[in-house]
N, C-alpha and C positions, 0 to 999 in steps of 0.2 A: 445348749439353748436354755434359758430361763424360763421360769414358770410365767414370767409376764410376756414372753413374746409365743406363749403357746395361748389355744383358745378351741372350745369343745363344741361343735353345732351339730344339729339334728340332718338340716339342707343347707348343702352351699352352694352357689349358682358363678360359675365361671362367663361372663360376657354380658353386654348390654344391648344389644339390639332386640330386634323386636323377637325372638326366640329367649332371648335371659330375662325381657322385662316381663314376656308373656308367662313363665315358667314360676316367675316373682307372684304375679299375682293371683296365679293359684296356688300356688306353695302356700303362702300368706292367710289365703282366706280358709285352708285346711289345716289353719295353726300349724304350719310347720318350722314358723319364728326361722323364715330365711334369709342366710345372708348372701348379699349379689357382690361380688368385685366387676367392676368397671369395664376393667383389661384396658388394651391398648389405643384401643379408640371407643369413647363412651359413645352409648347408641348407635357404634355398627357404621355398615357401611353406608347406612340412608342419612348419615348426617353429612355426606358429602354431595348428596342428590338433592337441586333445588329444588322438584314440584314433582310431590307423589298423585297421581291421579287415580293411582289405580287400588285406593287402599279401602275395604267398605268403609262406609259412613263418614265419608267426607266427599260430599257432591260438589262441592267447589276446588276442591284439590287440598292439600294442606303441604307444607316444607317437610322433609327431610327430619329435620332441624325439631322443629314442631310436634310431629307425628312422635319423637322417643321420647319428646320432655313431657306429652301426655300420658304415653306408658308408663313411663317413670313415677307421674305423681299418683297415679293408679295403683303402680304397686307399692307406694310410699306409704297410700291414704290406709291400706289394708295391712302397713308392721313390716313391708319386708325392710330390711336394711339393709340398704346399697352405701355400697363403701367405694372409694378409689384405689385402684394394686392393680397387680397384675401378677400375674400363678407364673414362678421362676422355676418350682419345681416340685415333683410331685410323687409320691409311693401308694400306689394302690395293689400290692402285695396285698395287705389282707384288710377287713374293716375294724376298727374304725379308718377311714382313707386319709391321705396324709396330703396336704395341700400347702406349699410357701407360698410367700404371699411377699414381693418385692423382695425377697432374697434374705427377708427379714423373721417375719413375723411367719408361724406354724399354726395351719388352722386343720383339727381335726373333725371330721365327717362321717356321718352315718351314711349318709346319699350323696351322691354330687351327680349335675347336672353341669354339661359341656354345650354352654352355646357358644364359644368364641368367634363363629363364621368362617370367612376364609376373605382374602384378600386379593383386589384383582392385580394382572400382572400389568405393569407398563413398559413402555419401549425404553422410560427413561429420561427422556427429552422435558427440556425447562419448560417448554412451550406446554404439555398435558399439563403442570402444577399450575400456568399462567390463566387455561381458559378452561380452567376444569368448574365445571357446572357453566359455563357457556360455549358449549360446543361440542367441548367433550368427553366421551360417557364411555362409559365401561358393562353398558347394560341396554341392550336393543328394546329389551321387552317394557322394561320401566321408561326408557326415556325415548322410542322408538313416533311415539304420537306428534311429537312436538315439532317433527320434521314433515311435518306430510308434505308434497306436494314442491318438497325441497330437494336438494343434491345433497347425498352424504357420503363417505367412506369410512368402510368396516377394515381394520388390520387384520391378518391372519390367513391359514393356509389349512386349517383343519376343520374339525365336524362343526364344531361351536360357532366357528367363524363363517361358516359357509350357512349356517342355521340363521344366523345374523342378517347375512346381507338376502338369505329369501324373507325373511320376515320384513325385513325393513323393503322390501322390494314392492311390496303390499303396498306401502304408505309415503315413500317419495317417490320422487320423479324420478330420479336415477342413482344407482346405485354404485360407487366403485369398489372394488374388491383388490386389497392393496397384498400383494403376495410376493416374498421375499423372493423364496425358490423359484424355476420356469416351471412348478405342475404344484399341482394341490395334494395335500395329505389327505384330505375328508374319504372317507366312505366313496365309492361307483356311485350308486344312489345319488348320494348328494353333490358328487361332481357335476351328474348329467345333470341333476333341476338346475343348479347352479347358473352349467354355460349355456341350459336352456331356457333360460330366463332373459326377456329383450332388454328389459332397463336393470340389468346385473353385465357392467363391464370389469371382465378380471385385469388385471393391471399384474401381468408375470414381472419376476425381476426386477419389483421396484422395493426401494424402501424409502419410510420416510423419514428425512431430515428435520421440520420443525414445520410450524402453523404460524397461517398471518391471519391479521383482522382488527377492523379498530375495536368495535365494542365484542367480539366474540368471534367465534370462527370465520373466515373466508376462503379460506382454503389454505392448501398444505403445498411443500415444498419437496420433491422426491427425487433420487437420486436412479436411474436406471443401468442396468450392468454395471454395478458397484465393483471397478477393479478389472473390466476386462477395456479393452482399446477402444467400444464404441459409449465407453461410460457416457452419459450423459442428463442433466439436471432440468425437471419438468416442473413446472407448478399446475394443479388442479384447482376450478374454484368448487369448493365445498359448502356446507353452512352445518355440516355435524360429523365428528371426528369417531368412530366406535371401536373401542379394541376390543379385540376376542382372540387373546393370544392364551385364555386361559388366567384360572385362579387358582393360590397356595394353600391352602385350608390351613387353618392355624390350630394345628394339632401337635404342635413338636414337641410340645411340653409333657403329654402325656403319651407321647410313642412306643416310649418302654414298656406300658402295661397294656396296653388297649390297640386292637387289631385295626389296621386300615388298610384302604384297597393303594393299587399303583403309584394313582396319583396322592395321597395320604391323607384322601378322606377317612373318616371316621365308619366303620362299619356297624352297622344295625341290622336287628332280626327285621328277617321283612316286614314292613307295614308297623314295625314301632321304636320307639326311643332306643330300646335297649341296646348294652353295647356285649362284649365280652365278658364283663364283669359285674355281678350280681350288684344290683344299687349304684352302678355309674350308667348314668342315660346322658344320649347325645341331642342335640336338638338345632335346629338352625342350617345354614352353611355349611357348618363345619362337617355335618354327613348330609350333606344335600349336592353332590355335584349334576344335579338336571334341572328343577324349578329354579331355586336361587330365586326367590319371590317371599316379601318382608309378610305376604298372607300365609304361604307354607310355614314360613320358620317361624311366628306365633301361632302356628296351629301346631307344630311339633315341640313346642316351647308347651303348649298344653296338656297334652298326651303326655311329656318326661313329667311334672309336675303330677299328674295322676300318678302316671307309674310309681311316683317317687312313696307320696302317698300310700298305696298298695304294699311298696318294698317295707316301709316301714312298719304298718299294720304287723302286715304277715311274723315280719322277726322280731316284734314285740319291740320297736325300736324306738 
């Protein structure tokens, strides 16, 4: 590799949403002259979310969209440097920490800071790319308000999905619970609140084929006993479509050095950034498999930016 595709920083910050922008603009303002890469999708998952309602200090709501290009110019207005890349590959054996950057370019590190998030899963189907931000969501709790008093269905058969349709159970009129298997994975617990819930109808044995609607959701198209002799093809009317089949956390890149749990979230000391290795902090999604909330992940976007701060101090760096 040449000396021009190499390059020496004090903080680099892996991800843009509101964990890498937050992480920017303290890094920034503690001269730590950081640089941000992009990653795979600039500003995260909220740039796929029409109307954040629930973020402080926006009493009118603000977009998705809106809410990162403020963090952005925020951490912009204070030095950090945000770049476009994406981290191909990585050696955090020993520091300085070794970071590729589009398979290319070698960026070496005294700190790094891991907000890439995590990614939700979908069934797949053209139809989620078709009415994705009208109808359907990937997130109860963020987009959960805008259905009150509506019909929705929640995909899935486990804890998250079952956490989903009592929450949203609160706030629409009824509720479907679209479950592939004849029984539920979640937790006893959350079985019982579940079927004992009047506006939560579980829907065993169905799956869904695709969604209609002119201007956005109207409901979905489902397939029952998929493969046995009394198969047969149901349509529901809905007005919001919610998966909760689970998210990938986008940590593959850094697997080899850095410890994560089952599902391959990122592991942290409790209650802070830290990961396995001295001067790499986690922040965001990416070790958050319970909030998943764009307020946590610039609050832990904060905390790795101290931390980083402190790591540096202490080893004279």
């Amino acid at each position: 590799m040449s000396d021009t595709q190499k390059e020496k920083v004090r903080c680099l910050i892996i991800g843009s949403g509101p964990a890498g922008y937050t992480a920017a603009i303290y890094a920034s303002r503690a001269n730590l002259s950081p640089v941000l890469y992009e990653g795979i999708q600039p500003g995260g998952q909220l740039t796929t979310t029409t109307d954040v309602e629930n973020f402080p200090g926006y009493p009118e709501g603000v977009t998705g969209m809106e809410l990162m290009e403020d963090l952005k110019k925020q951490a912009a207005r204070f030095g950090a440097d945000i770049r476009v890349g994406i981290a191909t590959k990585t050696d955090l054996s020993e520091a300085p920490y070794k970071v590729t950057i589009d398979g290319e370019k070698e960026i070496e590190t005294e700190a790094l800071i891991i907000a890439t998030g995590a990614t939700a899963r979908y069934l797949g189907l053209p139809d989620e790319q078709k009415y994705a931000g009208m109808g359907v969501s990937a997130c109860a709790t963020c987009d959960g308000f805008f259905y009150r008093k509506k019909v929705v269905a929640v995909v899935g058969g486990g804890d998250t999905a079952c956490e989903e349709a009592l929450y949203l159970s609160g706030l629409a009129k009824k509720v479907y619970l679209i479950v592939r298997k004849p029984h539920l994975r979640a937790s006893k617990v959350m079985q019982a609140r579940v079927l004992g819930t009047e506006n939560i109808e579980v829907l065993f044995e169905h799956e869904t084929l695709g969604l209609f609607g002119e201007n956005g959701v109207e409901g979905a198209y489902l397939v029952k006993f998929r493969g046995k002799h009394e198969e047969e093809q149901v349509s529901i009317a809905i007005d919001g479509f919610f998966l909760a089949i689970g998210h990938n956390p986008n940590a593959e890149v850094f697997k080899p050095w850095i410890e994560t749990d089952e599902a391959g979230y990122i592991k942290t000391h409790a209650g802070t950034p830290r990961t396995n290795i001295p001067g790499v902090f986690a922040a965001g999604d990416v070790a958050d498999p319970l909030y998943r909330q764009a307020i946590t992940a610039a609050g832990s976007g904060c905390a790795a930016a101290i931390e980083t701060e402190r790591y540096l101090v202490e080893h004279g760096k």
